[in-house]
Structure formats: C-alpha cells, structure tokens
N, C-alpha and C positions, 0 to 999 in steps of 0.2 A: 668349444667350436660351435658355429652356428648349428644347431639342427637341420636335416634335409629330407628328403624323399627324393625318390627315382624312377621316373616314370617310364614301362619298359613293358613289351611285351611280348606274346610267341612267338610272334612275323610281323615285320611291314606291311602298312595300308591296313593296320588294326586301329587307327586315331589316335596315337600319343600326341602327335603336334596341336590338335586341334584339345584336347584333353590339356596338355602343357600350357596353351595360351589363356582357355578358361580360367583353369585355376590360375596362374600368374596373376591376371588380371581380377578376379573374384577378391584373392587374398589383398589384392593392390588397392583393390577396392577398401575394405576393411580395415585400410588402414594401417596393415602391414607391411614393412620394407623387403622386398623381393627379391633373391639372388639366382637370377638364373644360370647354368650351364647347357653344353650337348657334348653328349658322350658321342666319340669316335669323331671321323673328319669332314662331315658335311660343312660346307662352308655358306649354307642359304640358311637353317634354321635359325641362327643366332641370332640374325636384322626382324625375323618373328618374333623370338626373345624379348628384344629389345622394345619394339613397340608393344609386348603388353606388359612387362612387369615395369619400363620404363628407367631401366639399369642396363647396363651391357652384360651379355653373354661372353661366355667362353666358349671355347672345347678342350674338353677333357680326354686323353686318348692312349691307352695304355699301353700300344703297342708303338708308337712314336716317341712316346712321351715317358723320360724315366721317373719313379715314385716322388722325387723331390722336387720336379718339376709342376707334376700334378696337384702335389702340396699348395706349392705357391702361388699357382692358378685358383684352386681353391679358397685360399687365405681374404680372397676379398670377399668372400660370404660373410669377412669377420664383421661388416658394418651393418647385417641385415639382419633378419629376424628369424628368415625362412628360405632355404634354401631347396631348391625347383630342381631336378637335373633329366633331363631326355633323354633318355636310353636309343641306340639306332639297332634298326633291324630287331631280332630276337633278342631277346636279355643272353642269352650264352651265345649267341652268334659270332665269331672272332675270325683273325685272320688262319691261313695253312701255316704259319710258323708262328713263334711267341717273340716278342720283341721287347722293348725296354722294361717295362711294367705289367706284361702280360699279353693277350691276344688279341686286344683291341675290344674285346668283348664287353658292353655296359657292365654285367655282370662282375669283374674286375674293379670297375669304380663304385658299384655299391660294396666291394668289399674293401679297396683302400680307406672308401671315405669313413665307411659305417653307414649309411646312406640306407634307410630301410624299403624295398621293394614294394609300389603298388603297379598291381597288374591290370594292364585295361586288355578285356577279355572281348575280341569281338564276338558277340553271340548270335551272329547271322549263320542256319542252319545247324545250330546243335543247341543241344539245352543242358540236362544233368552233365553230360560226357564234359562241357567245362568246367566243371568241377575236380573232373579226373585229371585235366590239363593243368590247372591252377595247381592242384596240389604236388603231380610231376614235377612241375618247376620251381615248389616251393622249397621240394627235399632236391634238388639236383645235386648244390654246392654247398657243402658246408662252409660258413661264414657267410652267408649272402640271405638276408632274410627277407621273406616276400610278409609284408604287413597286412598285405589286403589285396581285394579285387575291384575295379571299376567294371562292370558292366555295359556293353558299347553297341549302338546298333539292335537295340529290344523292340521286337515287334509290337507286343502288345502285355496287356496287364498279366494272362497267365504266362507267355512265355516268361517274363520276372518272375513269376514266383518257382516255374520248375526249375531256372535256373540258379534262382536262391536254396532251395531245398539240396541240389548237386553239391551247392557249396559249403552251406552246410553240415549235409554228408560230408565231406572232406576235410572241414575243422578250417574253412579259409573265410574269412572277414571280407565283408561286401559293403565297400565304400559309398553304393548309391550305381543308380542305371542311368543310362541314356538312350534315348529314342534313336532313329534315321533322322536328318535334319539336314539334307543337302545344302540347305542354304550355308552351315559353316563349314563345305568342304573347301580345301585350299585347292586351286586350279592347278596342273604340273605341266613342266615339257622336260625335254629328253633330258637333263642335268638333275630332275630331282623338280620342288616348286618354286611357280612365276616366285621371283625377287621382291621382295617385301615393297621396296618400293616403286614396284612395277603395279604392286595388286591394284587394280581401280577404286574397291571399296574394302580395307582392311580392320579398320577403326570401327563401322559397323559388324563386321564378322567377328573380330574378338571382344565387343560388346554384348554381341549376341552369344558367344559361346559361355562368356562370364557367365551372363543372367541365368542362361540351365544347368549350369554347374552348382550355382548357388542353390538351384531351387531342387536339382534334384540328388546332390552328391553333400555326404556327411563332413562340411570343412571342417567343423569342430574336431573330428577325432580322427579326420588325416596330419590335422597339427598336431594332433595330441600322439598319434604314431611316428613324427619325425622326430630323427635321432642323429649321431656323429661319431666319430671316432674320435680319439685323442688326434690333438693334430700332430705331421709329422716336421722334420723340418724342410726348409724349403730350398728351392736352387734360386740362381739369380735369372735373372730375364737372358732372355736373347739379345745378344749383338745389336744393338741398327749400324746398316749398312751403311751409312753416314750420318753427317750433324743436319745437315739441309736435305732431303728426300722428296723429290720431284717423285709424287703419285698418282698415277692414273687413275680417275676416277668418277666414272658414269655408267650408265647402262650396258653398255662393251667391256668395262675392264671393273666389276665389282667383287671378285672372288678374291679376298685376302683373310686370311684367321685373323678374331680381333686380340689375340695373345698377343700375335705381332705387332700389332699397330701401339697396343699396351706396352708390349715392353720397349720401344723404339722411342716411344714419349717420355718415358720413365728415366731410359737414359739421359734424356735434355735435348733428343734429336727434334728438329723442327720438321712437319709431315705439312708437304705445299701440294695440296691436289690439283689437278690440271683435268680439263675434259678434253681428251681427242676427238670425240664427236662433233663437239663445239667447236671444232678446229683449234684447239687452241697447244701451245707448244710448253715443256715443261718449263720451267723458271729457270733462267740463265743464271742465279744465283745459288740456285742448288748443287750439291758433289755426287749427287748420283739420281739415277730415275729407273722409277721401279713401275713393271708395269704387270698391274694383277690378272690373272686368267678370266672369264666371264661368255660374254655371248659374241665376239666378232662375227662371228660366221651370220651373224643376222642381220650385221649392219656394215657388212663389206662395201657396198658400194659409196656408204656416207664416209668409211675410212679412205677408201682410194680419193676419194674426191679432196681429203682435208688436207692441201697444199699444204698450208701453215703449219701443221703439226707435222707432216712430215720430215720439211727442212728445218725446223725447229728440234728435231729430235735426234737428226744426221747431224747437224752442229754442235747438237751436246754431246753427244756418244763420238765424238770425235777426239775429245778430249777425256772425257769423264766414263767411268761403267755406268750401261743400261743395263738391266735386266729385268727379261721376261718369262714368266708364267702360264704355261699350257694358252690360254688367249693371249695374254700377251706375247709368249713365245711367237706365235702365230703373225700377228702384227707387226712384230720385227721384220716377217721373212721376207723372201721374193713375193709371193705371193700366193692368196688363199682363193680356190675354186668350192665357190658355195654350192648348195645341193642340188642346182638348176645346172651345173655343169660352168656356169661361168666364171672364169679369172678376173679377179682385183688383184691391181697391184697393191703391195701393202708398203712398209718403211724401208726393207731392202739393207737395213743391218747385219741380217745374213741371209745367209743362203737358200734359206728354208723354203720351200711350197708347200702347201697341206689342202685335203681336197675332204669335200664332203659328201660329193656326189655317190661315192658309195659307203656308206654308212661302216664303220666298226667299231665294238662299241671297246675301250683300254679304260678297266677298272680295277684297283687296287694302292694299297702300300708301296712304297718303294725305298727303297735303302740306294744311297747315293756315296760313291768314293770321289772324291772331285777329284778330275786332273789338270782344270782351270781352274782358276781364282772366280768366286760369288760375290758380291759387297756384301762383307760382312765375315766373311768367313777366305781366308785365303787358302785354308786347303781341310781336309780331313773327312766328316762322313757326317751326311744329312738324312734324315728322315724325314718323310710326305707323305702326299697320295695323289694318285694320280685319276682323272675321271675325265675323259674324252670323247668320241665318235671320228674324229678327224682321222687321216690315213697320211703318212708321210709320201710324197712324191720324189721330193729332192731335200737333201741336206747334208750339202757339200762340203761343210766346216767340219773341223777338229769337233772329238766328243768333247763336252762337258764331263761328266762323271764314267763312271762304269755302274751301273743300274742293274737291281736286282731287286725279286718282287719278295713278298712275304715270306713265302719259303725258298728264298736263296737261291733261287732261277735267273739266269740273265733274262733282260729285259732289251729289248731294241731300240726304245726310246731313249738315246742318253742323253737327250740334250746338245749343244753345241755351242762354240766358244768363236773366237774372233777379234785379233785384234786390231786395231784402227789404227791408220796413218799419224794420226796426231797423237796416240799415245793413250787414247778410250779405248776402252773392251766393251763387245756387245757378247751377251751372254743367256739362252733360256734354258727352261725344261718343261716338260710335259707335266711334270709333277709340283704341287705345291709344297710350298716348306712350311713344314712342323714345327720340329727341333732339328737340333744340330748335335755333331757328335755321338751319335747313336750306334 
C-alpha cells in the first residue's frame, strides 16, 4: 500500500490546511504523484486538496464511514507515491458516541490506515511546555504513532531553538519551523473557509506556501517517515440515485463529498450540472436532480429572481425525485429570510421557510432511519453531518427520516418528504450524506 502521513494537530486554527497544501504541492513539485485525503466531514478542504496536489481528495470518516468502506476510499492512493491526509480539529478529537469505524476522530484513520502522525505544533506563546504537549499526544493511543513535529507560527531564531530543545527533551523529531506569514493564511466565513474557487488569488498562496516548506521543513525524511498498513478489503461504492443526475452546481449549491460524485461515476451514472444562478433549469433528460447544500443564504435574491430555473425544476420534480441538501434543502422551500430580515421566495417544492436573521449555529453527525424514499436508497439508515446557522420557521410536510445525533439524541431536523401530483417526489435534509446503511 502506498505510504502516507497525517497531518493533525492539538486544536483547530493550528495551520494543517495551509501546512497540507505546502507540502502537497512542494512534493508535486518534485516530481512526486500525490494522493490527498481529509479526515472527518468537512466538505470545503478537498477543492484545497485538489488544487495543490492536482488529484482529487477524499474524506475519510470513521464514524460515518464503516472500515471497508474507508478501505476503498483509500485504495486510490494505490496509483501515487505519497499519500497526504488532514487530520480535523484535534488528532483525538471525535464525536459523543462511536459510530461505524470509530469516533470520527483523525486519530482512528492514522490507525486504520498505518498512516504515521506528523504534529504541527503552533508555538505562539509557549516554548519547551510544547514538547510536553507533543509527547502527551505521542503516548495517548496505542497504535497511533506520532513520527514527528512541524513547528508553526516561530517568532524568532531563539524561540526555535527553546522549542527544539522541549522536543528534544521529549524524545520527539522536529520536521523543520515556520515563521507567521499572513500572507498564506486562508480567509473563512461562518461554514469553515471562502470555497476554493471563490479564493481571488489561491494558486499564488499555495505557491507560496510550497516554496517555505521546501526551504524550511525536512521533505527528505517526512517521506522517509511515511508508512501503511496492510490494506484491508474493500466495500463497493455508494448507489447513484440514478443513471442521468441533474446537479446543481455553482457558488450557491457546492457542498457535495467527492466519494459521491466518485462513486456515482463509477457506477456508469452520467453527473449533468446545471447553475441556478445562471438561471438555468436541470436537463429534462435526466431521472433525478440533486441539489448540493452551499451558501443560498448569500444569494437569495439572485435565486428568487431565476424564473427559468424555478419552472424548470417544478416541471421535473413533477414527475421525477428532487433532492435537496441543508442549501439545497433550503431552495426547494417556501422560502428563505436572509440575515437583513428579508424573504425570498425560493422553488416552493415544499413547504419549508428557513430564516437567518437570527443566527443558530446545528453542528454534528447524524444517523438518519428514512420513512421516505431518497434516490438511491428507498429505505433503511444513512449517515451525514450536518453544519448550518439557519433556524426552521415552517416545515409542513411529512418527516423524511427520524434523525438522531452522535450519541443517539433525537434531532429536530428530520427533513421532509412530499409527493407531487405527477407522481415526482421532492425530498431534503439538513444533513449531508456520507454513507448509507450505517
């Protein structure tokens, strides 16, 4: 199996992603073939991924996702050389219950994979005591080996050396430093960060991030530390919801895992994207339309306005299942009041209104029993995640599922189902889909 490493640290907004893109791109650089991953469910770091190693990402995710499905996701690191993976949040960070393969925690996929731990350590306001921290997290988990330290955020030449000397003491390998460098910080809003291809200048910043990785982190002997496990075996892909798939796809509707989009091609399904911004309506030639979660709430009034895609979407969902995803769930509904307090009407395939004028923020896992039929799945139990701010006003239809969070708590979000005069089902949820069967 290809070799890896897994880039993970004590907390969030310690720089893995800007660390992950360096290297991707340094090694990419070198002439190396690069297999990225992200551990757990964010669904914006992967189109990062993508533009620097210049291969498609995954997500890997142990609590959604059971071991042979992880497998299988893995498997296409078999054509690379070098295998990258993003750790979210804390390396042992996980969900309040354990779920398919574990607790969602990166920590879990360095030990499925074999995947050997390097720590990026941010060393803003402490020196040796990181070494205490490094080594804490080196001995947590048996099976989980931490290879080494990246250094992040180094004031100046002595704070490097007190903090190599901590690490030292501690018996922990120090990969190379990095400076403060605002210039490669990635910009965020409320969902995590701006959309890879929203960034104005991205191709300069993971250029720049390569070049000080190169110059000042030991690539020779972070490859020489990647490692693997035997591989195990693997499960099959997911379902596509049908053979023609009408997908939304623009700035408003960009939130889909690319496992999905993988495994649905893989089956033979043909993926026809459509922009609703553009006003444009799905392909009357497709047997379903699927519409991904993303930023409506930002561009409500360019959705109310898109006549064409509206009626173009009321006439296929008449006959045929739509379905929608946390944004796209939204877009179906009566309509959404953005954060100014104003109502847009939206597509009006159900019932729904959703407001954002007061903020709440629905973050987590979700385990899903359906009591309506999904494309793709006519009945049984999904796993997601769910990550919003929106506030339900109305949602008059029958549930979708019966919804419950990580640790087995009803969830209020069920989703909602609906079926159409012509014999089409409109269908969302708040949550995006994982796996299935879970």
């Amino acid at each position: 199996m290809t070799p890896g490493l897994l880039i993970a640290a004590p907390g969030s907004g310690s720089g893995k992603t800007t660390l992950m893109l360096g290297l991707a791109r340094a090694f990419r650089d070198r002439g190396l073939v690069v297999q990225p991953f992200k551990c757990g469910p964010d669904y914006i770091d992967p189109a990062f991924h993508r533009a620097a190693a210049g291969r498609e990402s995954a997500n890997l995710d142990s609590w959604a996702m059971p071991a042979a499905m992880i497998a299988g996701l893995a498997a296409r690191g078999a054509a690379a050389e070098l295998v990258l993976a993003e750790g979210a949040m804390g390396l042992f960070d996980g969900a309040g219950g354990r779920g398919a393969a574990g607790t969602g925690a990166s920590a879990d996929i360095a030990a499925l994979m074999g995947w050997p731990v390097v720590l990026v350590i941010d060393a803003g306001g402490q020196a040796q005591t990181a070494g205490a921290v490094a080594l804490g997290l080196a001995r947590f988990r048996p099976g989980v080996r931490v290879a080494g330290v990246v250094l992040n955020r180094v004031a100046s030449p002595r704070h490097e050396a007190l903090l190599r000397a901590g690490m030292a003491e501690a018996g922990i390998a120090v990969f190379g430093a990095l400076p403060r460098v605002p210039e490669i910080a990635l910009p965020e809003r409320h969902l995590g960060l701006v959309q890879a291809e929203e960034h104005p200048a991205l191709e300069p910043l993971i250029a720049h991030a390569a070049a000080l990785v190169a110059e000042r982190l030991d690539l020779a002997g972070l490859r020489h530390a990647a490692a693997a496990a035997a591989p195990a075996a693997a499960a099959p892909p997911l379902p596509p919801p049908g053979q023609r798939i009408a997908l939304a796809r623009d700035a408003a509707f960009s939130f889909i895992y690319p496992h999905l989009l993988d495994a649905w091609r893989a089956a033979g399904a043909a993926v026809l994207p459509f922009s609703p911004l553009a006003d444009e309506a799905p392909d009357p030639a497709a047997d379903v339309c699927w519409l991904p979660g993303g930023y409506p709430e930002l561009h409500a009034a360019r959705l109310a306005a898109a006549g064409r895609f509206r009626a173009g979407l009321a006439a296929f969902a008449d006959t045929r299942p739509v379905h929608g995803e946390c944004g796209g769930y939204m877009a179906m509904g009566e309509g959404l009041i953005d954060a100014a307090g104003r109502r847009h009407r939206m597509a009006g395939l159900l019932g729904l209104v959703t407001s954002f004028a007061s903020r709440r923020m629905h973050l987590g896992y979700r385990r899903a029993a359906l009591l309506a039929p999904v494309p793709g799945f006519a009945s049984g139990r999904l796993a997601g995640h769910e990550f919003h701010y929106a506030t339900i006003v109305a949602q008059p239809d029958p549930p979708l599922a019966e919804v419950t969070d990580a640790g087995g708590a009803a969830v209020a979000e069920t989703g909602s189902a609906r079926r159409l005069p012509g014999g089409g089902r409109a269908s969302g949820s708040f949550f995006h889909l994982i796996a299935g069967d879970a």
